[in-house]
C-alpha positions as CSV (number, residue, x, y, z in Angstrom):
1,X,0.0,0.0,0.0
2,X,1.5,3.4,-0.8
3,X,1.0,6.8,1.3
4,X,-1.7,8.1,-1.7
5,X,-3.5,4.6,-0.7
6,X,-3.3,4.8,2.7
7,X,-4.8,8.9,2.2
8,X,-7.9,7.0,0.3
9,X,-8.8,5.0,3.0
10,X,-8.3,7.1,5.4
11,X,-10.9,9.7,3.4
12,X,-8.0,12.2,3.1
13,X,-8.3,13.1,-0.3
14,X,-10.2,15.6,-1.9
15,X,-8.3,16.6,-5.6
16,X,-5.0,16.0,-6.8
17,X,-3.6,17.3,-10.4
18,X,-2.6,14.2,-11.4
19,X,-3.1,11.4,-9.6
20,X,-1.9,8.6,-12.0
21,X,1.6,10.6,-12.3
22,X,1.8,10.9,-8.5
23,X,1.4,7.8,-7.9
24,X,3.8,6.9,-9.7
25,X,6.5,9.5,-7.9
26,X,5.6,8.3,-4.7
27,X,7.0,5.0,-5.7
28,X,9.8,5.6,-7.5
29,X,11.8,8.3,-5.0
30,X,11.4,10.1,-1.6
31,X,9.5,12.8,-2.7
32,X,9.7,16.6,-1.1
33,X,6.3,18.3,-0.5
34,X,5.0,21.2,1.9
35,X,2.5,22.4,3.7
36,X,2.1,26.1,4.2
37,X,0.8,28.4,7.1
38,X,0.6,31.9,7.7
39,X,1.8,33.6,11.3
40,X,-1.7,34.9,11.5
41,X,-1.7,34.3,15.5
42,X,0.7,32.9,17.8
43,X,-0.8,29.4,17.9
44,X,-2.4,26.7,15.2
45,X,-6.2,25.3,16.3
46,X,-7.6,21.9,15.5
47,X,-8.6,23.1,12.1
48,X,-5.0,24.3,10.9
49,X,-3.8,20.7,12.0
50,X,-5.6,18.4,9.5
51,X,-3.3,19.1,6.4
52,X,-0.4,19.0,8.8
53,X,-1.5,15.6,9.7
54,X,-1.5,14.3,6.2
55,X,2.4,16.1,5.8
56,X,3.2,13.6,8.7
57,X,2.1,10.8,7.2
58,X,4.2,11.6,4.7
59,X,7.3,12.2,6.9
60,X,6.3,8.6,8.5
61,X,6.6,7.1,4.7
62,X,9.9,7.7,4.6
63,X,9.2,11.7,2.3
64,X,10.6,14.7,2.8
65,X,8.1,17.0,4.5
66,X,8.6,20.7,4.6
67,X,6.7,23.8,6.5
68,X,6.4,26.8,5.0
69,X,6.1,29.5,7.4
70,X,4.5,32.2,5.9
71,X,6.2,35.4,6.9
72,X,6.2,37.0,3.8
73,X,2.4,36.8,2.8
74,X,1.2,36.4,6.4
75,X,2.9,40.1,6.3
76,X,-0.1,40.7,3.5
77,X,-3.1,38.4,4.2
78,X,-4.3,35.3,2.5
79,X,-8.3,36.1,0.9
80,X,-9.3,33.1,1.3
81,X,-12.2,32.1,3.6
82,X,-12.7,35.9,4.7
83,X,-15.7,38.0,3.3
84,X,-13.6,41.2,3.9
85,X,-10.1,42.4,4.4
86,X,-7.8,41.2,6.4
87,X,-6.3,43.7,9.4
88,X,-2.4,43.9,8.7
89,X,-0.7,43.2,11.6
90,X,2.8,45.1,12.8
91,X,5.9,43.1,11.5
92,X,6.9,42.5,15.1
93,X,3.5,40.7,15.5
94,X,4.2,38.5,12.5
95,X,7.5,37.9,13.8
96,X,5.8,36.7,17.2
97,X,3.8,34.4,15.7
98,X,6.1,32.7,13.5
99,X,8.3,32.0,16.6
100,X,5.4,30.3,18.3
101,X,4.4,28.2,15.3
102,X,7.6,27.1,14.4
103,X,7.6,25.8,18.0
104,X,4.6,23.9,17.5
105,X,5.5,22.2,14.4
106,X,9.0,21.7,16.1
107,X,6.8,19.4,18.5
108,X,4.9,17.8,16.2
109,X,7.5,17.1,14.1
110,X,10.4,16.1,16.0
111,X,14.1,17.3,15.4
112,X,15.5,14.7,14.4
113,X,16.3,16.3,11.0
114,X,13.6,14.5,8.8
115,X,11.8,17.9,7.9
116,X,12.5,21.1,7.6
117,X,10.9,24.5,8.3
118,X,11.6,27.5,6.0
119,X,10.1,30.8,5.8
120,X,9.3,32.5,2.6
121,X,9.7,36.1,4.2
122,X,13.4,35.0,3.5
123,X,13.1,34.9,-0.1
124,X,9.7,36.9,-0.5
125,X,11.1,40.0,1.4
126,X,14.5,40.3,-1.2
127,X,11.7,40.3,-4.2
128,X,12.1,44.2,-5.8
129,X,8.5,45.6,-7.3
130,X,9.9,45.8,-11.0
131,X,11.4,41.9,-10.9
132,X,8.0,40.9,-9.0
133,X,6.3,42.4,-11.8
134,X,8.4,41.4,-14.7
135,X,9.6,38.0,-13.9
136,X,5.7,36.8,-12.7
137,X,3.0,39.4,-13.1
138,X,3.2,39.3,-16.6
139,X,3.0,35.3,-16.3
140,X,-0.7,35.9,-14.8
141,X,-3.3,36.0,-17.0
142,X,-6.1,38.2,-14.9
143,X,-9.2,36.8,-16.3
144,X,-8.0,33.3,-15.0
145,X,-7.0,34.5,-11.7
146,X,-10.6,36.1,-10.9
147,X,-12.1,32.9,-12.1
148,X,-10.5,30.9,-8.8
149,X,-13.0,30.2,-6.1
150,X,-10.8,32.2,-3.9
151,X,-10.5,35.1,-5.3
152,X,-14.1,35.0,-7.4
153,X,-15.6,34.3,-3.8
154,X,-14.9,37.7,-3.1
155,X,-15.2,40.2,-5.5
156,X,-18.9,41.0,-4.9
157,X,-17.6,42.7,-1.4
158,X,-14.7,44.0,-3.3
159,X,-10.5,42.8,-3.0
160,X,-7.9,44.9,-2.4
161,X,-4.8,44.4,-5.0
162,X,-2.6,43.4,-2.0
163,X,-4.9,40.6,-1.1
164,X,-5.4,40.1,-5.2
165,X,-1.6,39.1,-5.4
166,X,-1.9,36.4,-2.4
167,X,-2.2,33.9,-5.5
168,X,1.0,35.2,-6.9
169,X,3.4,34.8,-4.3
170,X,2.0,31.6,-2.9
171,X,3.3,30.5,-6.6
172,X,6.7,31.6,-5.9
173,X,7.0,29.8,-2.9
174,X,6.2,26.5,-4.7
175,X,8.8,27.2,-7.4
176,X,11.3,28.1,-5.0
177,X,10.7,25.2,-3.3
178,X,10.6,23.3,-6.6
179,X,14.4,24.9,-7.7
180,X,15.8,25.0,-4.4
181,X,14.7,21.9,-2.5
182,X,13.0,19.8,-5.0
183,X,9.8,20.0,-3.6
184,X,7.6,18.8,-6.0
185,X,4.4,18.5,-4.2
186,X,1.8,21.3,-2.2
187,X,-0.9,19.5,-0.4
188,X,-3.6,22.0,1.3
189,X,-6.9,22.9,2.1
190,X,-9.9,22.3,-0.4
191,X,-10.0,26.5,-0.5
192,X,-6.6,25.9,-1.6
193,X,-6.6,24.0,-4.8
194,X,-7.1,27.8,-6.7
195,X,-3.5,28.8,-5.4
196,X,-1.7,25.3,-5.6
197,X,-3.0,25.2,-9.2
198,X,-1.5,28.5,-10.6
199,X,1.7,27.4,-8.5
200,X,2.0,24.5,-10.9
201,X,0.9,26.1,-14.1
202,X,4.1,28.7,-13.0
203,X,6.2,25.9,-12.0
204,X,5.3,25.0,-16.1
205,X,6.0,28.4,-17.5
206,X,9.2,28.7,-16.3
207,X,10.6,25.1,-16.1
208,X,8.6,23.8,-18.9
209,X,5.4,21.6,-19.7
210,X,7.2,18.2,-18.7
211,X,8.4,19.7,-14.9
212,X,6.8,17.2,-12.7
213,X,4.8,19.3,-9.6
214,X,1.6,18.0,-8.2
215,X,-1.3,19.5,-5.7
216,X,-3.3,17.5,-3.4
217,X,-6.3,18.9,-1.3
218,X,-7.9,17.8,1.3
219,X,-12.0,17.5,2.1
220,X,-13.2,20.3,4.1
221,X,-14.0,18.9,7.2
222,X,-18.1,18.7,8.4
223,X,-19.4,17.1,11.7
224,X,-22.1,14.4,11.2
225,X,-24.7,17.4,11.9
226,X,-23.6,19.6,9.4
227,X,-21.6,22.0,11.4
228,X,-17.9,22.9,11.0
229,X,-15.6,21.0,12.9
230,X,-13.0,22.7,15.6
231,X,-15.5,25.0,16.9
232,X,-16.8,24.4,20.3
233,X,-19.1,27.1,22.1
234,X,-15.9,28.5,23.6
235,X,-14.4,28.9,20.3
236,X,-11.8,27.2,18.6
237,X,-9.6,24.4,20.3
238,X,-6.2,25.1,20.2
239,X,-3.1,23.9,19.9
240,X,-1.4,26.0,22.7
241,X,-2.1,25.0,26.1
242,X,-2.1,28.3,27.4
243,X,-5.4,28.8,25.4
244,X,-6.8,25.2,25.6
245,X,-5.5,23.3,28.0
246,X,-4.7,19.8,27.6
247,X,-7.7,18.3,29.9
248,X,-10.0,20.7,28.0
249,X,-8.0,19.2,24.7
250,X,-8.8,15.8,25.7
251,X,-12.2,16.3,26.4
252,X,-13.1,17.6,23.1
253,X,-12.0,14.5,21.9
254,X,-13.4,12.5,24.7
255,X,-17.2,14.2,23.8
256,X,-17.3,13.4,19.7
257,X,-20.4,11.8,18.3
258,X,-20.8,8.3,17.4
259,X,-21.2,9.4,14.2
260,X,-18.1,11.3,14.3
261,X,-15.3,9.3,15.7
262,X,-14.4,6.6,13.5
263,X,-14.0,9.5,10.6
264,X,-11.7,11.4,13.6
265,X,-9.6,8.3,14.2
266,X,-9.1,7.7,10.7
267,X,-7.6,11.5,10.0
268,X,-6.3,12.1,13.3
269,X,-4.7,9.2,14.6
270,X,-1.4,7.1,13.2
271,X,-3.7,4.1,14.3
272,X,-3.9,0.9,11.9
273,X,-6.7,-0.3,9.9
274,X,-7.2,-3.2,11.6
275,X,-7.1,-1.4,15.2
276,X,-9.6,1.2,13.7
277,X,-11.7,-1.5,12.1
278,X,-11.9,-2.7,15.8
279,X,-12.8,0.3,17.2
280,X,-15.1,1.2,14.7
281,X,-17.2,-2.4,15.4
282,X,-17.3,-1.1,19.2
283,X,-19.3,1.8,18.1
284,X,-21.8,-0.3,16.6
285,X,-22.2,-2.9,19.4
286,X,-21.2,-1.2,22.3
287,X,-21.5,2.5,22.0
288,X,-22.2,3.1,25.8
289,X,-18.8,2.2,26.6
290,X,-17.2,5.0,24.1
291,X,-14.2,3.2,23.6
292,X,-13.4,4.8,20.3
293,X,-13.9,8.4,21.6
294,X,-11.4,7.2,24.8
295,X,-8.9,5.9,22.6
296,X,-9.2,9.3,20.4
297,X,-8.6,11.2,22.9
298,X,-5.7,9.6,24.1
299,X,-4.1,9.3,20.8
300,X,-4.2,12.9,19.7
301,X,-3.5,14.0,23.2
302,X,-0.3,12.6,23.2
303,X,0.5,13.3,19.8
304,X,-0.1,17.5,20.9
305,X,0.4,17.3,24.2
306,X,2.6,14.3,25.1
307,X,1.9,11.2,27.3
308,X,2.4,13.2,30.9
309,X,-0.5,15.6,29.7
310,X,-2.9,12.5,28.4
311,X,-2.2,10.9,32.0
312,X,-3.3,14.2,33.7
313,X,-6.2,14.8,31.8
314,X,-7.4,10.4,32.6
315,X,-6.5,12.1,36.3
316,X,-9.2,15.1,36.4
317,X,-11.8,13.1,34.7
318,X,-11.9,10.2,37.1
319,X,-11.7,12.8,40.2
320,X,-14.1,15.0,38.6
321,X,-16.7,11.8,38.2
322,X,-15.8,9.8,41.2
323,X,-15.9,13.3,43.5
324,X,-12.7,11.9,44.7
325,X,-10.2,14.9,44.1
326,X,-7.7,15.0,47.3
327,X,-4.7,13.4,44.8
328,X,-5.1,16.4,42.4
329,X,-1.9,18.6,41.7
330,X,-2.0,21.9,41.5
331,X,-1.5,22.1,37.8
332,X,-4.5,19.5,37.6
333,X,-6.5,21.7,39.3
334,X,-5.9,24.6,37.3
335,X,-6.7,22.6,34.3
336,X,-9.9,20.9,35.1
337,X,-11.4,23.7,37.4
338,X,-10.6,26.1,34.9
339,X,-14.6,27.1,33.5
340,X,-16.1,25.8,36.9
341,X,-17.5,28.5,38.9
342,X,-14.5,30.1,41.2
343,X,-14.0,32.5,44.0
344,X,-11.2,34.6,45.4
345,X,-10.8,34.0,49.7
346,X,-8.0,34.5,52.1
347,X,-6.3,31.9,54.1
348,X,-8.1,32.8,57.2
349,X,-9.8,29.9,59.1
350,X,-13.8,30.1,59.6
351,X,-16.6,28.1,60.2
352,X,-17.9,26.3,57.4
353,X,-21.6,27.8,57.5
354,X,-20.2,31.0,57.8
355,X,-17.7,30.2,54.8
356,X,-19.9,28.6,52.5
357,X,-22.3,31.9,53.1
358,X,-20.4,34.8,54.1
359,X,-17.1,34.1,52.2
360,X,-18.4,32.0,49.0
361,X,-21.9,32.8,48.6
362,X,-21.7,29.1,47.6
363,X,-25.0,28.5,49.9
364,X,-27.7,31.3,49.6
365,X,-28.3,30.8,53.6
366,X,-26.9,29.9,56.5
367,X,-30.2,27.8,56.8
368,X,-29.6,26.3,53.9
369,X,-26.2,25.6,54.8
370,X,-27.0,23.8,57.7
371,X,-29.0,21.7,55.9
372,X,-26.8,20.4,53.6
373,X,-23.7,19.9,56.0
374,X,-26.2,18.0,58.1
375,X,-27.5,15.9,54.9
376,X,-24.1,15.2,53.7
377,X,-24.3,17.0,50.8
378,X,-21.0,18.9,51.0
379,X,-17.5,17.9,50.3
380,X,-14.1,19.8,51.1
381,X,-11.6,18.8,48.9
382,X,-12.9,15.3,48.5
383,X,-13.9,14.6,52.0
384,X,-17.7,14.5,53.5
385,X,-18.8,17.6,55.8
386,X,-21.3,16.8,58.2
387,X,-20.5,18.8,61.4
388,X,-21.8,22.2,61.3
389,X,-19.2,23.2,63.6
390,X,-16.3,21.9,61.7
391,X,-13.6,24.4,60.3
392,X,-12.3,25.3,57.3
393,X,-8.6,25.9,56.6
394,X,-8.0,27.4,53.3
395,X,-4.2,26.9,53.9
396,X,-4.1,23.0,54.6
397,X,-4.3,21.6,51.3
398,X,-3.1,21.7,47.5
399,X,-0.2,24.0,48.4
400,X,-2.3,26.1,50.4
401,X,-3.8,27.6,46.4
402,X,-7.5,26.2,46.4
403,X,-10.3,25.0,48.2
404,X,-12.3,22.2,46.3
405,X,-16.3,22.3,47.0
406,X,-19.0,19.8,45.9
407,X,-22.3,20.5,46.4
408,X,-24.3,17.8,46.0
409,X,-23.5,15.2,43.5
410,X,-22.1,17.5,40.3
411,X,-21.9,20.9,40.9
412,X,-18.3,22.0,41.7
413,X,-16.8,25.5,42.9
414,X,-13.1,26.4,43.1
415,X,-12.3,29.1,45.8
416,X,-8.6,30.5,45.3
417,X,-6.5,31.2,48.1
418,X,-4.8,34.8,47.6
């Protein structure tokens, strides 16, 4: 089975150029291909990593994968997808970004030397306006660049000629890769195939008709229900645990539909055919036990994250469902009690009534309070209240940071020590 087959199965493919000569490629040499990504923010989302995914694959099959970093047209803005302009960001912004990225990918991608990450502000940024224009505007035929999808998408709203040129200097990277690295492959996004395209037919122009380059897109990714994947109703998922952390991560994974997960495991997972095959009969006979959404979430986890960060995340579930959450670290804590309800209090020892009511507001009453202390319905860090007298230290536990309430059977609150 070659990687293109492998791709098929998987439902990876969308459109390739020529499928029948890179096919043959694949077999016959180590083949060089990229993936590009503009410095747009300081961290990639679940969205951004599907293509990436497919480059590894690659890397895995023995190719030679590389990451563009787009510096130099980041710098400008890419039209596609956007129903207006994009806001230019400073240079010292773009720079930000690309140092975060390229961190990211570092991660993903090891450093052991089988890819490499170039930037085409290094060659882009050297380009003077009358060789730009000369040497490749006057290789662009206009009429055929309005009729791509991502430029035609937006000329009802109106494009500016910065954004117009996008198309053009995604080209030159291509064929600088092609020249410099023999890269002889672009694999992106469906919204993509428009710019890989006119990267080949220049790769054609200037090298000649026989110059072997090839595109391959990727389906645009819909959940079962119709609705775009990545997006949660906190927004997007990312890759930078700052912003997502890893139990929050996992959990995405952890929550996908039935309907979902065997497509997920396929694209996002290095998992076999035959283990997927497994998992995949699971869903059908056992779909209470969500095995193939558990082993999801490991996998991808650990992929983005690490192992340490998939055994932390299988921490704050269990403690979160069990109720028992004394073993917690800190950095657990932070992570799973991050969008629970949460409360700033001072070491000072009081008690517990008057905590839960005059510190917390966690219980509207001190009647009410009462109540549930006597009724067992409170725990403090894990550990059953039922003495209304008892006292609560805030300094005694988890580094002397947080106080862990459950009232009742699910509803949590997170008071921070300051």
């Amino acid at each position: 089975m070659t990687i293109l087959d492998e791709l098929k199965w998987r439902g990876a493919i969308n459109q390739q150029t020529d499928e029948e000569g890179l096919t043959d490629l694949v077999k016959s040499k180590s083949v060089g291909l990229y993936v590009g990504i503009d410095p747009t923010g300081d961290s990639m989302h679940i969205g951004h990593l599907i293509p990436f995914m497919i480059l590894k694959r690659f890397q895995l099959a023995g190719h030679r994968p590389y990451i563009v970093i787009g510096g130099g047209t980041g710098s400008i803005g890419d039209p596609s997808g956007k129903k207006s302009e994009r806001v230019l960001q400073s240079m010292e912004q773009v720079h930000h970004n690309e140092a975060a990225i390229t961190a990211q990918m570092e991660h993903l991608f090891g450093q052991d030397g089988s890819f490499k990450i170039v930037n085409n502000y290094d060659w882009l940024s050297k380009m003077k306006l009358l060789d730009f224009l000369r040497d490749f505007g006057k290789l662009f035929n206009v009429n055929n660049m309005l009729a791509k999808e991502v430029v035609a998408s937006r000329l009802e709203v109106g494009i500016s000629f910065t954004e117009f040129t996008y198309q053009i200097l995604q080209s030159v990277d291509f064929l600088h890769l092609y020249q410099a690295e023999d890269v002889q492959l672009q694999v992106g996004g469906a919204d993509q195939w428009g710019n890989i395209t006119a990267g080949i037919d220049l790769i054609h122009k200037i090298e000649g008709a026989d110059a072997k380059a090839f595109g391959l897109t990727i389906p645009l990714m819909l959940k079962a229900d119709g609705t775009k994947f990545g997006k949660t109703a906190g927004g997007a998922v990312w890759l930078d645990p700052e912003k997502t952390t890893p139990y929050e991560f996992y959990q995405f994974w952890l929550n996908q539909d039935d309907r979902d997960v065997v497509k997920y495991l396929k694209y996002f997972t290095f998992l076999s055919q035959a283990d997927i095959a497994e998992l995949a009969k699971k869903v059908e006979t056992q779909p209470e036990k969500r095995e193939a959404q558990r082993r999801l979430a490991e996998e991808v986890t650990e992929f983005v994250h690490g192992k340490e960060a998939v055994t932390e995340a299988e921490n704050i579930s269990k403690a979160l469902f069990s109720g028992e959450v004394a073993n917690l670290s800190v950095n657990e804590i932070e992570q799973g009690f991050k969008n629970m309800p949460s409360v700033d209090v001072t070491s000072e020892k009081r008690n517990i009534v008057e905590w839960l009511v005059d510190v917390t507001a966690i219980e509207p009453s001190r009647r009410q309070a009462r109540e549930d202390v006597n009724n067992g319905a409170i725990r403090i860090n894990g550990e059953k209240v039922t003495d209304v007298e008892a006292e609560i230290d805030p300094s005694n536990h988890f580094d002397g940071k947080f106080v862990i309430v459950r009232r009742g059977k699910k509803r949590y609150f997170l008071a921070r020590v300051k």
